[in-house]
N, C-alpha and C positions, 0 to 999 in steps of 0.2 A: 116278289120279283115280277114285272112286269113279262108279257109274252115271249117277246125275242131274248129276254135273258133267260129263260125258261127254254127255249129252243135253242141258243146259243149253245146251254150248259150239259144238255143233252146231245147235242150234237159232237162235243167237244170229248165226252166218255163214252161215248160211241167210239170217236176215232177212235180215241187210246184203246178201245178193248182192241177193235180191227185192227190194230197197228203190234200190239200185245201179240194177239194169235197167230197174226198173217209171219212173225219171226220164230212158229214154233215148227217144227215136222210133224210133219203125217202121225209119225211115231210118240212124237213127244207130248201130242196131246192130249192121249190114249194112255199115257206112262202116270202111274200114282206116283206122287213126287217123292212123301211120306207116309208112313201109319197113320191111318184116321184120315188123312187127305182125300178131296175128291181130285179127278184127272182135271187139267186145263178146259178138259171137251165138256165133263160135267159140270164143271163152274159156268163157260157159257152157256151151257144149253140151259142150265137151271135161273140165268138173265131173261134169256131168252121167251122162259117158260111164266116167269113171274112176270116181267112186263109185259107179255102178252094177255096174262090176266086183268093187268093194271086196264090195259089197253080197251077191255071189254067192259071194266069196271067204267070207264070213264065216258064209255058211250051208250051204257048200260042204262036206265029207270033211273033220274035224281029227283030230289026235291026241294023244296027252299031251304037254304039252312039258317039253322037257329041260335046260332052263335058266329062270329070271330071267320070267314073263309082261310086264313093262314094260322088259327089258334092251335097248332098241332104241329106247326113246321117245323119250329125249332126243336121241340123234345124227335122228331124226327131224326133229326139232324146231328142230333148231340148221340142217340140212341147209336146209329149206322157208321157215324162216323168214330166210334168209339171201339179200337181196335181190341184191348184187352180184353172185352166180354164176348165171348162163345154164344152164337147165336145157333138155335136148333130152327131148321127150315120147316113148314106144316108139309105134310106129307107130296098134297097135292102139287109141287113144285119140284122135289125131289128128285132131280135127273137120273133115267136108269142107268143101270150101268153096262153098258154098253159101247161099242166104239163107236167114234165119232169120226163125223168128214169133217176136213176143217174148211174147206168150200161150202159146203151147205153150213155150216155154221156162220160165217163169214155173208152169205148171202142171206141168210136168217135174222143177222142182226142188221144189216143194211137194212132191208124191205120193214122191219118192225120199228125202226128208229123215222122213216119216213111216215110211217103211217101214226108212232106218236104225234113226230109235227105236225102234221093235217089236226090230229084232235087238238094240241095244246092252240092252236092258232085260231080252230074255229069253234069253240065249244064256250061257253061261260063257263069260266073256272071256281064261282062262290057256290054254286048246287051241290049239294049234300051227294052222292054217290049214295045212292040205297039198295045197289043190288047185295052188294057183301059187306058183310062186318069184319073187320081185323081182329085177330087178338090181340089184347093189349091195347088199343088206338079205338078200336070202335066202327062207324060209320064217318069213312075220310071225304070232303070235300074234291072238289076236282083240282083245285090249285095243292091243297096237300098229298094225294095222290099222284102226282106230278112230282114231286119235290119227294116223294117217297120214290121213284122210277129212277131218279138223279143223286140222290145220296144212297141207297140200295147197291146203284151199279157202281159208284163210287168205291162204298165199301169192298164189291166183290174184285174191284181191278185192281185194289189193295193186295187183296189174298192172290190175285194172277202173278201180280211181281213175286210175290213171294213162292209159288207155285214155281216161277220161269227160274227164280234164284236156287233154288232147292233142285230143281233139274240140271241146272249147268253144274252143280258141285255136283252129280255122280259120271 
């Protein structure tokens, strides 16, 4: 995916999270939908929390890379976009639990989604990211780091709808 498809597609799950949230209450944020479920407020913040790491990853120490800049996209993509498997978050992402504003949420993922763009726009996307290692993935390039930021959040606006569904039946 060229740049602007890259900022396009990011921009466009962005809206839909803000557009998601901004139709929830104060209350219904805060509200666990189900057993096991995290609240509306924890799903964003824990967007929030991970692309912001992305965010550091990708401005972070890289280095040339030594294979394929997009050879990881698609298992990405197949991986997040694959509803029926039960994904366990690593710790460090793991929203507390806590109430949440939905303003500061809202203005959280604005101010993060802008500051993705600046990096997808001005940064070389083929450099290896070397500050962290994934599990499972390894050391992600910048273009696939990105494309993890986009199907990631994809996934989680997934489980929102489903979140938002599970709250209007109580």
């Amino acid at each position: 995916m060229e740049r602007e498809k890259l900022i396009s597609q990011m921009n466009a799950n962005t809206e839909e999270l803000l557009d998601l949230l901004s139709h929830l209450s104060q209350t219904d944020i805060n509200t666990v939908p189900f057993e096991g479920s995290w609240t509306a407020g924890q799903l964003v913040k824990h967007v929030i929390k991970s692309n912001s790491g992305f965010l550091q990853m990708l401005k972070g120490p890289v280095r040339e890379s030594k294979r394929e800049p997009d050879e990881l996209i698609e298992r990405i993509k197949t991986d997040f976009l694959n509803f029926n498997v039960k994904v366990k978050s690593p710790e460090f992402v793991v929203p507390e639990k806590i109430d949440y504003n939905k303003e500061d949420l809202l203005s959280s993922l604005e101010a993060l989604n802008s500051k993705l763009n600046e990096s997808v726009q001005s940064l070389d996307l083929t450099k290896t990211c070397s500050a962290f290692e994934l599990p499972v993935y390894g050391y992600l390039t910048r273009s696939e780091a990105v494309h993890f930021i986009i199907y990631h959040t994809q996934r989680h606006i997934h489980q929102l709808k489903n979140i938002i569904e599970k709250l209007n039946k109580k």
